[in-house]
Structures are given as structure tokens and as C-alpha cells.
C-alpha positions as CSV (number, residue, x, y, z in Angstrom):
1,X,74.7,0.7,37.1
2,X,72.6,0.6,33.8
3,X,71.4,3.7,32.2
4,X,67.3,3.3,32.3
5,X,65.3,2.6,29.8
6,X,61.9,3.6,29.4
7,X,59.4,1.6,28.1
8,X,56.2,1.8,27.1
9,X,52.8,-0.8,25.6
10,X,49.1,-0.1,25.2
11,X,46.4,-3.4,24.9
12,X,42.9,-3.1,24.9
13,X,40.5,-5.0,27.6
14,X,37.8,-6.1,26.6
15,X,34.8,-4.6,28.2
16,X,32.8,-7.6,29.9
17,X,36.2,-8.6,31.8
18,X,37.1,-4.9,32.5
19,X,36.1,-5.0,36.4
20,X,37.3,-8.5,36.7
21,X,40.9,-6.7,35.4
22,X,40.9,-4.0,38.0
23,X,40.0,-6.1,40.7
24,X,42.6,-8.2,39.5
25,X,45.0,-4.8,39.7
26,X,43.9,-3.3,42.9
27,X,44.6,-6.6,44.4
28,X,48.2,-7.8,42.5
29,X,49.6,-10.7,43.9
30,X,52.9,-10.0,45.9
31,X,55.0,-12.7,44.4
32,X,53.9,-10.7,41.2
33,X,55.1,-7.4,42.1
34,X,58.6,-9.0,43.8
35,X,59.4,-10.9,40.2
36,X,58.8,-7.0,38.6
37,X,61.4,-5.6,40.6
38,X,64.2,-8.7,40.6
39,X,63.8,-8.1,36.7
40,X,65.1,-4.9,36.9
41,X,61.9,-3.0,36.3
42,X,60.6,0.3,38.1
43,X,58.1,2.9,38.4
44,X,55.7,0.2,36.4
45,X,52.3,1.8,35.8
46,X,49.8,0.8,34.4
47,X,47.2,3.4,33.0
48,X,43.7,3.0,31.3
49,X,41.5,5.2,29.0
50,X,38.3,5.1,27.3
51,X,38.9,6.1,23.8
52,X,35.7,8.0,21.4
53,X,35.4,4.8,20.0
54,X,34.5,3.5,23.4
55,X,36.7,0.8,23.8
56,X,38.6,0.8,26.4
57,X,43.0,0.9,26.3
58,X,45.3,0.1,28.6
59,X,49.3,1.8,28.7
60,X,52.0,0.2,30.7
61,X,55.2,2.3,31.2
62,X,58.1,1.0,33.1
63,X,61.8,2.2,33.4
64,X,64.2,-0.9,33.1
65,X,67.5,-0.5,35.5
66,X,69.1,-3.9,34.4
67,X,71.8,-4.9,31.4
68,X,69.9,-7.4,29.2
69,X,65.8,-7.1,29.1
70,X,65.7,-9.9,27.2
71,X,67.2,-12.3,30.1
72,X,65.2,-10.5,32.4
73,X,62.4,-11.0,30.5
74,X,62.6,-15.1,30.2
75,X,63.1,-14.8,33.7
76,X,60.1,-13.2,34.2
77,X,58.2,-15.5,31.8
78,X,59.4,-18.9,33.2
79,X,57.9,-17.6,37.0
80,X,55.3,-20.4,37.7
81,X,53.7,-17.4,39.7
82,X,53.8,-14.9,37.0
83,X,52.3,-17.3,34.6
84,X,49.4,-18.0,37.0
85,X,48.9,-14.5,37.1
86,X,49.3,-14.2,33.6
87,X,46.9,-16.7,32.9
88,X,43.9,-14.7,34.9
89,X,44.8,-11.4,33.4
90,X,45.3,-12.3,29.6
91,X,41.7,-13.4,29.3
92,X,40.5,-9.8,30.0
93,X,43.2,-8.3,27.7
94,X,42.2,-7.5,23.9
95,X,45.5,-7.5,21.9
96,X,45.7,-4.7,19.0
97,X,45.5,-6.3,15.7
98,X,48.8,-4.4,14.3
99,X,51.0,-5.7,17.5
100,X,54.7,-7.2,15.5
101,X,54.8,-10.6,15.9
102,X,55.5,-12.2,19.4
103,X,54.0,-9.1,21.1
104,X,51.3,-9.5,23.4
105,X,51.4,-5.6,24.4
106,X,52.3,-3.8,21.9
107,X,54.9,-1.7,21.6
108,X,55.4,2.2,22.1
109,X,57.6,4.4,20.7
110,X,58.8,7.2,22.9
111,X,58.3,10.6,21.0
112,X,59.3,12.7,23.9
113,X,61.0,12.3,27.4
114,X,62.0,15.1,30.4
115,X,64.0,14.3,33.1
């Protein structure tokens, strides 16, 4: 077995679609969650915070339990399911303007870590 990998990726919502995204998240289509675990992803959160500037953020952590994220990734993305959901869920997301190129959450680095 794979030594995890923990992962984590903050996006902003953007605020008039905020209830539509935790609807959308108390609610998460089961076809959704099944494709998340085949691709060798656990303990996936996903938190939200209002920051002082009054925008709202959202952080996804995951631990990753398979050999090659990148497979299981395009896996992931070529789901007809997970693109449906995908295409509801992006419409309330607001990118961050500094994400690398090709990143639609951006990504985290870990700066500390407990087991």
C-alpha cells in the first residue's frame, strides 16, 4: 500500500451562489462521492471561512492512498457524472487570481502535519 499524501486547496465562492454551493454540498450526489473514493482519495473535507475581507474561502483537504494522482485524477475528470457535478458547482466557485496555471483550486502547501 501507498504511503498517504495529504493534500490540500482553498477557492473562494462567490457570495450570491454561496447557499446554492452548500445546498449543493449537504446534498452530494452519490455517484460523486463513489468516483472520490475509487480515486484513491480519503478523509476529503471540505471547509469554509469568512475572511475580514468578507469574502468568503473555501479549503479542501484530502489524504490520497493510491500510486499515481495524476491517473487518478483523469479518471476522475473524464467521469460524465463528476463533470455534471462539476459543471453546477464551478459556477459558484471564485478561483484566486495567483492559482499556477491549470489549477482550478489552488494549491496548499503543508507547513505542518501530526500523526
Amino acid at each position: 500500500m501507498a504511503e498517504k499524501q495529504r493534500f490540500g486547496k482553498v477557492i473562494g465562492v462567490r457570495e450570491e451562489k454561496l447557499e446554492e454551493y452548500l445546498e449543493l454540498h449537504r446534498n452530494v450526489w452519490p455517484e460523486v462521492e463513489s468516483m472520490i473514493k475509487q480515486c484513491n482519495m480519503e478523509n476529503f473535507n471540505i471547509f469554509i471561512r469568512k475572511l475580514p475581507d468578507g469574502n468568503h474561502y473555501l479549503f479542501m483537504y484530502f489524504e490520497y492512498t493510491g500510486i499515481n494522482i495524476d491517473a487518478d485524477n483523469a479518471k476522475m475528470a473524464a467521469d460524465p457524472k463528476t463533470r455534471e457535478w462539476w459543471a453546477v458547482c464551478e459556477p459558484c466557485q471564485k478561483p484566486l487570481g495567483d492559482r499556477a496555471e491549470g489549477e482550478w483550486w489552488a494549491e496548499m502547501d503543508s507547513a505542518y502535519y501530526l500523526a
